[in-house]
N, C-alpha and C positions, 0 to 999 in steps of 0.2 A: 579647158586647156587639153590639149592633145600633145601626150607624146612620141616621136615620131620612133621606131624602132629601125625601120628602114626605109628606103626610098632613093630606088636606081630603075632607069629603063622603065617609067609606068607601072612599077611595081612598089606598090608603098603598104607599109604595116603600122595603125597608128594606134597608140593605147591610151584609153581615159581614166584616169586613177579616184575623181576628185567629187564624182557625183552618186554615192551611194554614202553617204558617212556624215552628212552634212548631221549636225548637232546630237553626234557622236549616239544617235539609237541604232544605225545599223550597221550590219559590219563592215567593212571599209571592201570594195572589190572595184576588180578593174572589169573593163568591155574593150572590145577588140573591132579593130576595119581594117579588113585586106580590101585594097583594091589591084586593079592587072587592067589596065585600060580602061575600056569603057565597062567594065564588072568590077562588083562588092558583093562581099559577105561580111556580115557581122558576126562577132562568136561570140557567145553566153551573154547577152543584151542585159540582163539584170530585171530588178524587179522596178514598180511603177515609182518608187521613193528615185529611181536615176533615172525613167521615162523621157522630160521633157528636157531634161540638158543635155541629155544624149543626142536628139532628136535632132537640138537646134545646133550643137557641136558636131557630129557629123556633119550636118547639110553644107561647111564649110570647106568640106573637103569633096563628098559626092552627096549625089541627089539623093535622098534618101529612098523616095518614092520609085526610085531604077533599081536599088538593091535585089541580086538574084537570089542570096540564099544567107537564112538564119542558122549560124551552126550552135548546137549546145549540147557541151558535155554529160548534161546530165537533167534531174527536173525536179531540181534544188529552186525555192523560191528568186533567190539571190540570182540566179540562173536565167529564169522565163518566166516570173511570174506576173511581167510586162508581155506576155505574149501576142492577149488581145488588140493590143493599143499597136504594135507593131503587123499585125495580120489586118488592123485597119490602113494603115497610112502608109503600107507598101503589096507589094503583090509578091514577096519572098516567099521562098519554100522553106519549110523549117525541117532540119535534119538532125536527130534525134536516136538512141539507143531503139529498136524494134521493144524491147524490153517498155520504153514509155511512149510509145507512139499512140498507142489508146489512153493513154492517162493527162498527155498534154492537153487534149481537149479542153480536159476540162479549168484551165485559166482562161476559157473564151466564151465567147457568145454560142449557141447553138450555129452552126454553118458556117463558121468563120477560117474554119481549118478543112473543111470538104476539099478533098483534091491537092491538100498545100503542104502534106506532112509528109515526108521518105524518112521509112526506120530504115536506120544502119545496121546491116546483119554484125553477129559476134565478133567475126574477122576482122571488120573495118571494111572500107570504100575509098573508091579516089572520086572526089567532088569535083567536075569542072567550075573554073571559075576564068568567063573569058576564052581565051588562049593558054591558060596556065589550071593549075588545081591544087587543090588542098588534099591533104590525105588524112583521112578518118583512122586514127591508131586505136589499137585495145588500150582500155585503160579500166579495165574493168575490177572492181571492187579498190579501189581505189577515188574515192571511198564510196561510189554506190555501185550499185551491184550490174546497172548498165551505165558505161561509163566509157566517154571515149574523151581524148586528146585529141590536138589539130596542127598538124605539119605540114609547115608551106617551105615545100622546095627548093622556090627560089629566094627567099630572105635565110633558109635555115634555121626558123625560129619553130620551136616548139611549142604551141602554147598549151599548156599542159594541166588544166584546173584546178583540181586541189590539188595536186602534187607539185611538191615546191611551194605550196603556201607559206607565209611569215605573215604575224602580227604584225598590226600596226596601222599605223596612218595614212591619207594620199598623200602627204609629202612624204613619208618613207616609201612608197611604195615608189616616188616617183627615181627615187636612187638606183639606178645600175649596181647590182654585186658581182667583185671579180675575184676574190676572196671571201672562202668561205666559212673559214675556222668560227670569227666571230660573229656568224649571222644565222649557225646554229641553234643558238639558246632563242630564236626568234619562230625557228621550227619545228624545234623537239617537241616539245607539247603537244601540240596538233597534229603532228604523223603518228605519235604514239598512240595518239586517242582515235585518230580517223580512219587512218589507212587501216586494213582489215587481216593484214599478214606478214609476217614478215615474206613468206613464200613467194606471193604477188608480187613483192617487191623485187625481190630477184630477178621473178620472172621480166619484169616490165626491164629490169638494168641491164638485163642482154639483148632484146629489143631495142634500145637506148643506143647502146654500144654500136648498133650497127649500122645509125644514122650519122651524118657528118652535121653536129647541132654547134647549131653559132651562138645561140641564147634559149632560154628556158625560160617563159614567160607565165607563171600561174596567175589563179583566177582572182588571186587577194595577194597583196604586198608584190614583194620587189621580184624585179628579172634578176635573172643571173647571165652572165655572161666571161666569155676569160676562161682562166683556169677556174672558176665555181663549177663550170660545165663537168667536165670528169668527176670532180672531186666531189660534186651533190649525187650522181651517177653512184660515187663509190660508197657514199655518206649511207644511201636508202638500204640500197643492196646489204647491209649489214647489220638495219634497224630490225628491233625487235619491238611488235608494237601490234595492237589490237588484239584477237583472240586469243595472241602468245601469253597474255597477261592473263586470264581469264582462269579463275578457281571457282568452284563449289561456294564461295562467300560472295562473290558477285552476285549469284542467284538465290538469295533468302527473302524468306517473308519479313518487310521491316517491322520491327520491333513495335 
C-alpha cells in the first residue's frame, strides 16, 4: 500500500509505511518515490526485511528499473542496508553524505557501486530529477554525524529522517498529524536520546524557518502537516537532549 502525499501536474510523492515491521522484529519505517515525469528517485529504500515489497509496490507506480537516483539520509541499516539488491535491479545513482561514501560499499558485492555513488558535500546539493530537483539540506548530527534531509520544491514536503520521528506502527504511521500537543509524548524519547544537541537543533529551526514546508515527513511514524509544521519547528528549537544530558556517571567502569 502506497500512500500518496501529493500528486499535481506529473509530480507525485508516495510513501510506504507498511513493509519493514511485519511481525513486529523491526522498527517500523517508511521509504519514499518522487516521481516529475518520466524521473524517480527513491529516498532511504530500507533494509532487505522491506526489499521485495518495495520492489513490487513501487513497480505500480514507475518502473523501477528507470529509477535515476537513490537518495539516503544517512547509512543506518534501516536506511540502505538493501543497497546491493537495488544497485542490482536498477542503474540508480546513490547519493549519500561524502562522509559515507566509502563505507556504503560495503553492503554490496565488490563492483556494484564503481561509478554509481555521489557524496553530498557538508553544504548540501540540488539533485536534478527530470525537469525538477530535489534539494540535499544539512541535517547533520542529527542523529549521524553525516546526515542529510530531502526537500522537493514542488510538493513542499520535507522529508526529514530521523527528525520528526514518532514511535509506533504502519498503521500509525499511516495518520497525517495536524496537531501537535498530543503526539509529543510519541517523540520525546527518541529526540532526547538521538538527536545530538540541543544547539543542532536550533541551528536546523532557522534553516526550517526559511523554507515555505507544507508537510514534514520522517523516516519512522507519522508526517506532520497543518499547524504541527511550525509548532514541531518551535517544539525542537527548544529541546534539550543528547550530550546536554551527559555527566561524569554516563562514563564509568560498570560495576
Amino acid at each position: 500500500m502506497a500512500i500518496e502525499l501529493f500528486n499535481e501536474k506529473g509530480h507525485v510523492c508516495l510513501m510506504f509505511t507498511h513493509l519493514a515491521d511485519e511481525g513486529g522484529e523491526a522498527v517500523q519505517a517508511n521509504q519514499f518515490l518522487v516521481i516529475h515525469g518520466g524521473a524517480g528517485a527513491i529516498i532511504d529504500p530500507g533494509g532487505n526485511v522491506a526489499y521485495n515489497e518495495l520492489l513490487l509496490t513501487i513497480g505500480r507506480y514507475f518502473p523501477p528499473n528507470k529509477l535515476d537516483n537513490i537518495l539516503a539520509s544517512h547509512a543506518d541499516p534501516d536506511i540502505i542496508a538493501s543497497l546491493d539488491r537495488w544497485m542490482t535491479s536498477t542503474q540508480a545513482t546513490l547519493y549519500i553524505s561524502r562522509l559515507w561514501e566509502r563505507f556504503a560499499p560495503h553492503f554490496c558485492k565488490p563492483g556494484k557501486t564503481q561509478d554509481r555513488i555521489i557524496g553530498i558535500p557538508d553544504p548540501g546539493m540540488r539533485i536534478a530529477l527530470g525537469e525538477s530537483e530535489i534539494v540535499a539540506l544539512p541535517g547533520h548530527f542529527m542523529h549521524s554525524e553525516g546526515n542529510f534531509q530531502f526537500w522537493d520544491p514542488v510538493s513542499r514536503i520535507l522529508f526529514s529522517g530521523d527528525l520528526g520521528v514518532s514511535m509506533g506502527t504502519s498503521a500509525d504511521a499511516a495518520r497525517v498529524v495536524t496537531s501537535l500537543d498530543s503526539h509529543i509524548p510519541r517523540m520525546e524519547a527518541f529526540h532526547r536520546r538521538y538527536m545530538v544537541s540541543s544547539k543542532v537543533l536550533k541551528l536546523w529551526a532557522h534553516m526550517a524557518r526559511s523554507l515555505p514546508i507544507r508537510m514534514i515527513v520522517p523516516q519512522h511514524g507519522s508526517p506532520m502537516a497543518g499547524d504541527a509544521v511550525p509548532a514541531f519547528i518551535d517544539w525542537v528549537e527548544g529541546l534539550s537532549c543528547g550530550i546536554d544530558h551527559l555527566t561524569q556517571a554516563n562514563y564509568a567502569v560498570p560495576a
